[in-house]
Every structure is written in C-alpha cells, then in structure tokens.
C-alpha positions as CSV (number, residue, x, y, z in Angstrom):
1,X,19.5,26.0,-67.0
2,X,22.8,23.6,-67.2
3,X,23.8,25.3,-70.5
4,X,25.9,28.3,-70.1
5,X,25.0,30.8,-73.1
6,X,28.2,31.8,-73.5
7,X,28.8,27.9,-74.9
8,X,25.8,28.7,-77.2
9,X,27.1,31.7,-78.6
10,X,31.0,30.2,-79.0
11,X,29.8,26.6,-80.4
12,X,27.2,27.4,-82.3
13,X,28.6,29.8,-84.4
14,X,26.8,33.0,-84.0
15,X,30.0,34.8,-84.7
16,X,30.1,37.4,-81.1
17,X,34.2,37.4,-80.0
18,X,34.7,35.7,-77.0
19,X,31.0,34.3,-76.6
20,X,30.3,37.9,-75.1
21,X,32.2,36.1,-71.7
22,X,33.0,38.9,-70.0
23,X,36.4,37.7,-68.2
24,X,37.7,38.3,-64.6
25,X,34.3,39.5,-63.4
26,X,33.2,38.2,-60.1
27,X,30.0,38.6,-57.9
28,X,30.4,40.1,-54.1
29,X,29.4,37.9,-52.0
30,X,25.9,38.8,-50.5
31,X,25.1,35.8,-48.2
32,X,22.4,35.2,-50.0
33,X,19.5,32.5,-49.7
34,X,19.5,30.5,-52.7
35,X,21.2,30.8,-56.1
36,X,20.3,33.9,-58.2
37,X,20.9,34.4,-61.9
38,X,19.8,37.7,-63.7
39,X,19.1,38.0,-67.0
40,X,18.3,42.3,-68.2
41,X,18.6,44.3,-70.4
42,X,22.1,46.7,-70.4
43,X,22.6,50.4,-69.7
44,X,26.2,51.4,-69.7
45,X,28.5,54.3,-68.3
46,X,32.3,55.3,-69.4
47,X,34.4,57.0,-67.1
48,X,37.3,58.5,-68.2
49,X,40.8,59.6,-66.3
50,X,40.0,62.4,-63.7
51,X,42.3,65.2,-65.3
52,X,42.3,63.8,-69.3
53,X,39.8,64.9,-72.2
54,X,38.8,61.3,-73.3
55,X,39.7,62.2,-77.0
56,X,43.7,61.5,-75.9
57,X,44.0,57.8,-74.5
58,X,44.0,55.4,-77.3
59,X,41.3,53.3,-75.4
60,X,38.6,55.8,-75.7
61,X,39.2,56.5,-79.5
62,X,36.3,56.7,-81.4
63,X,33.9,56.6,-78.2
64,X,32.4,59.7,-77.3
65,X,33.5,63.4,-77.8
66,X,31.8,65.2,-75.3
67,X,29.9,64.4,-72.4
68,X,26.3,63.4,-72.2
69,X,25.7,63.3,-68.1
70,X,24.4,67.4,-67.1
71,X,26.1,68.6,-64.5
72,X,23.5,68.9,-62.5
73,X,22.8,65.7,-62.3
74,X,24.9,62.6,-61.1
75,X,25.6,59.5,-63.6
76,X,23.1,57.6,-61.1
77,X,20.3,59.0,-62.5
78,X,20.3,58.3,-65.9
79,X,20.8,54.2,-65.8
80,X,17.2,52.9,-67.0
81,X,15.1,50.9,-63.8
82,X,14.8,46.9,-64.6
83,X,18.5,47.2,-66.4
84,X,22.0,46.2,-65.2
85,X,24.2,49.2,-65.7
86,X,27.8,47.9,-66.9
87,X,30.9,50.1,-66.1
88,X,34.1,50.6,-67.6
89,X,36.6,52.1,-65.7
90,X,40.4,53.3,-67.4
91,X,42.8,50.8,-67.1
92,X,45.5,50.5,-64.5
93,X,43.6,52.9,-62.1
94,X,43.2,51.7,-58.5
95,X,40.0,53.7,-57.4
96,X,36.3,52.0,-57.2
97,X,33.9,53.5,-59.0
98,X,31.2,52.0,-57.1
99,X,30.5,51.6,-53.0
100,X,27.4,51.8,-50.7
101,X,25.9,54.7,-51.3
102,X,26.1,54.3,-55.5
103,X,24.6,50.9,-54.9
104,X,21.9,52.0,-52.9
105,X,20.9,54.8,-55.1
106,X,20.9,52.1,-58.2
107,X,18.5,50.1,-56.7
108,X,16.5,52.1,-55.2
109,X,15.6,53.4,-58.5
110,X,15.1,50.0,-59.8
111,X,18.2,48.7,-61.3
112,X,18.7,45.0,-61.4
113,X,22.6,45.0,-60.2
114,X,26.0,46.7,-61.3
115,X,28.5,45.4,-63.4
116,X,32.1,47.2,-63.2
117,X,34.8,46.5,-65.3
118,X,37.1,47.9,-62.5
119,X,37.0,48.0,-58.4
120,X,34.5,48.3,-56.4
121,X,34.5,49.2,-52.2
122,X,32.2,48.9,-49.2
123,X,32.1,44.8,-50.1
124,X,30.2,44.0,-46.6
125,X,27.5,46.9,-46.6
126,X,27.4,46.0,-50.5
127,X,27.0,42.5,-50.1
128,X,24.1,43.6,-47.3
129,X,22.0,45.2,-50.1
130,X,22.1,41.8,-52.3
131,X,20.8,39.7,-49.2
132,X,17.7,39.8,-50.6
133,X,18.5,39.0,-54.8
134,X,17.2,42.1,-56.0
135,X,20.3,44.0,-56.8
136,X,23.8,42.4,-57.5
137,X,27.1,43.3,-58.1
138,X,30.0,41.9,-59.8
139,X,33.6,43.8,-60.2
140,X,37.1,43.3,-61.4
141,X,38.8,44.4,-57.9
142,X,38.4,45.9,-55.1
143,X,39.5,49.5,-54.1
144,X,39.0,51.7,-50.9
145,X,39.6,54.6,-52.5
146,X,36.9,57.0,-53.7
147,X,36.2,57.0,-57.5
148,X,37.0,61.3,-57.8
149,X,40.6,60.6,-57.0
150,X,41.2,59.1,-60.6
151,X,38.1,58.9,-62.5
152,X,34.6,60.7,-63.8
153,X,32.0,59.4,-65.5
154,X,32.1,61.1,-69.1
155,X,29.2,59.2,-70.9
156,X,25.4,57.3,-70.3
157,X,24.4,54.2,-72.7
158,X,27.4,54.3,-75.4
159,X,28.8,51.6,-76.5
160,X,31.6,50.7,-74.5
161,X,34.4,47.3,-75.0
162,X,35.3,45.0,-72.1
163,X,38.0,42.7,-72.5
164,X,37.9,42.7,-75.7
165,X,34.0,42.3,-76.2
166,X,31.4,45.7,-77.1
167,X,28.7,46.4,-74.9
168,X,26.3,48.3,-76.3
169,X,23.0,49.9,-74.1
170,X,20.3,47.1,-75.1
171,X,22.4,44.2,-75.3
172,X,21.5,41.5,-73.0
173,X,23.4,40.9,-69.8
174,X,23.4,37.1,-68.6
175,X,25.1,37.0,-65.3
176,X,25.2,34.5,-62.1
177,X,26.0,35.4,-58.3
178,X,27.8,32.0,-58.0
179,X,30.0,32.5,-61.2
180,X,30.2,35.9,-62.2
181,X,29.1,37.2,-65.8
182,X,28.6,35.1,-67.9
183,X,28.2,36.7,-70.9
184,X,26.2,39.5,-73.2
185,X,24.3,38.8,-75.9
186,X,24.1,41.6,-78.6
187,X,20.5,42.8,-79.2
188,X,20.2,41.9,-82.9
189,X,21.6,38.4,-82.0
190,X,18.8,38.0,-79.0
191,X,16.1,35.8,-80.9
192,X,18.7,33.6,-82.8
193,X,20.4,32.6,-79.2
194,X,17.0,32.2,-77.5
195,X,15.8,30.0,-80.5
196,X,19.0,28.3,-80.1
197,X,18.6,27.4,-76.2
198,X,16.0,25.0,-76.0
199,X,17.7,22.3,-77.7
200,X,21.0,23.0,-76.7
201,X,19.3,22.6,-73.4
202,X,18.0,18.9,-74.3
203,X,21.0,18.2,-75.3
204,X,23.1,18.9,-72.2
205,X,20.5,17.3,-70.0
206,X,21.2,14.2,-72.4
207,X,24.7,13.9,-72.3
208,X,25.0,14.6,-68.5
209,X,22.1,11.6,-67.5
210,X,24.2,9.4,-70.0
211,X,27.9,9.9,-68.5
212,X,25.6,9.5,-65.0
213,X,24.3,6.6,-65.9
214,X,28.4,5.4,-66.5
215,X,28.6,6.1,-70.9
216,X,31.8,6.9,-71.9
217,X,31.3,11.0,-72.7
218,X,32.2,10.2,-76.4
219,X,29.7,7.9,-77.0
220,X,26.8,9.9,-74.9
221,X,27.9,12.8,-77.2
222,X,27.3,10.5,-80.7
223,X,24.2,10.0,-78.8
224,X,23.2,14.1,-79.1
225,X,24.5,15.6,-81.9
226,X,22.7,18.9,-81.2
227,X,25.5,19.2,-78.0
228,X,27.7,22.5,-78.4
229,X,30.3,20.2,-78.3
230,X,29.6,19.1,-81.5
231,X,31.4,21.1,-84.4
C-alpha cells in the first residue's frame, strides 16, 4: 500500500493527535528477506521506576493504582498471541526492557512483535529471531543494561500514552520493518479509516503515475481531489 495511514488519519480529519504516529520508533534490523509490514491488534504493559509506587511521578497520574501482573507470574505471560504488545518504559531511564530471552518467550507464545517506547538490548540475537518475519521489534534506544536495575512492569493491557498519543489494549498497531511504526489506529475509529483507505489508495496511485508520467504535482493533485493532500 503507497498510502501511509497515518496521512489518512491526519488529512482526513478523523480527529486522533498526531495521526496515532508514534515518533522516534525504529525497527532492529533482522536481515530479513523481503519487506514486512504488520498490522495486529495491541496489548500493552507499563513499567514503572524500580523503587517508586507509580501513584507519585506525574506521568503515571491517573493510570493504574495497583498492580495487575501476579507475582507468580512474569509480564510475558499475559500479552494475548496474534497481538503486538507495546511498552512504555519511564522517561530518562537508560535500562532495556526487552532482550533475547523476553523476545523469544513473546513469540513463542504467538505474539506478532514488540513495540518499546524505551531501549531494547541483544540487537543481533534479536534481529536473529525476525529473520524469518514472524516476530518484530521496534524501540526508542538501545541499552545493555538489564531492565531490574531501573524498572518493573506494574500493569497488563491499560491504557498507556506515547509521545503524546494513548494506546489503549485493542487499538490497532500499523507498523513497517523498513520505517518503524507507523501509527495506531484507535479501535472505535477502525472501520471509518478502513472505509477511508481504498480511495485514498486510488488516489495516491493517481497522483504518483501522473508526476511519473512528467505533470506538474499541482495539477496531478486538481486531477484527484480525494488525495490526503487535499484540505
């Protein structure tokens, strides 16, 4: 598809902040055959500072109160199989909340790929498990340093804000290994964007074979008026 949703969503006014782009998110490289976008359903997880009740940091306010993962059981196995589980991590902390083993343990129970809104480590052996597109993972930076140092995971499919934009277990996660997340789509919003794509769609294909064909971009947009460019 040459339409990136995220222009959908911003251009054609289905009113999400930011477009649901999810900023300075990139893929690990996996070495890869072939180009793979996923598109899944969202489960989320909040970690919290290692040491601080979440009630205290103004970023957390109005999240969760009390924990929701059992201690006996680790945050890995709560994430729902065929999802992308999306993580935010406290701000300013250096450690990764997600390496080799947490990666293999998501999918081998059947999740899609791992989105962290913080650092991940193990980036070769990492990049090993996406060789084959059935996992992927995207992060914010990268971290040797183990995730107990700094951070626990306080919380399983809450809502949870990234740059500015809410994820919410359920939402839609559109995301591409070549250039990072592109965006999430709130549930209730699903069916109007989808409704929405196919003629965006036609309309993008337009306006590229016109500029290829040498039309001024102006005049190959007159020529679609359904283009998000449009107002």
């Amino acid at each position: 598809m040459s339409i990136k949703v995220s222009d959908a969503l911003l251009k054609l006014k289905v009113p999400v902040p930011g477009a649901g782009y999810l900023k300075d998110i990139s893929p690990i490289p996996s070495r890869s055959q072939g180009h793979n976008c996923v598109v899944a359903p969202i489960s989320t997880v909040l970690f919290v500072p290692k040491d601080q009740h979440p009630v205290f940091p103004l970023w957390t306010q109005g999240l969760v109160w009390e924990s929701n993962i059992s201690k006996d059981k680790h945050w890995t196995d709560y994430p729902t199989p065929g999802t992308i589980v999306v993580m935010q991590q406290p701000p300013e902390q250096s450690v990764a909340l997600l390496g080799d083993i947490v990666a293999t343990r998501l999918k081998y129970r059947g999740l899609l790929g791992a989105v962290i809104d913080g650092r991940a480590r193990d980036v070769v052996s990492c990049g090993e498990l996406c060789k084959d597109g059935s996992f992927q993972v995207w992060s914010k930076a990268l971290s040797s340093v183990g995730t107990s140092m700094e951070a626990k995971p306080w919380a399983v499919d809450v809502p949870i804000t990234i740059g500015g934009v809410q994820v919410s277990p359920g939402d839609v996660l559109c995301a591409d290994e070549g250039e990072g997340v592109i965006c999430v789509i709130p549930n209730d919003r699903l069916q109007e964007v989808a409704d929405l794509l196919p003629k965006l769609k036609k309309a993008d294909d337009g306006v590229l074979a016109d500029v290829q064909k040498g039309e001024d971009f102006l005049t190959a947009l007159k020529n679609y008026p359904d283009h998000y460019s449009n107002k």
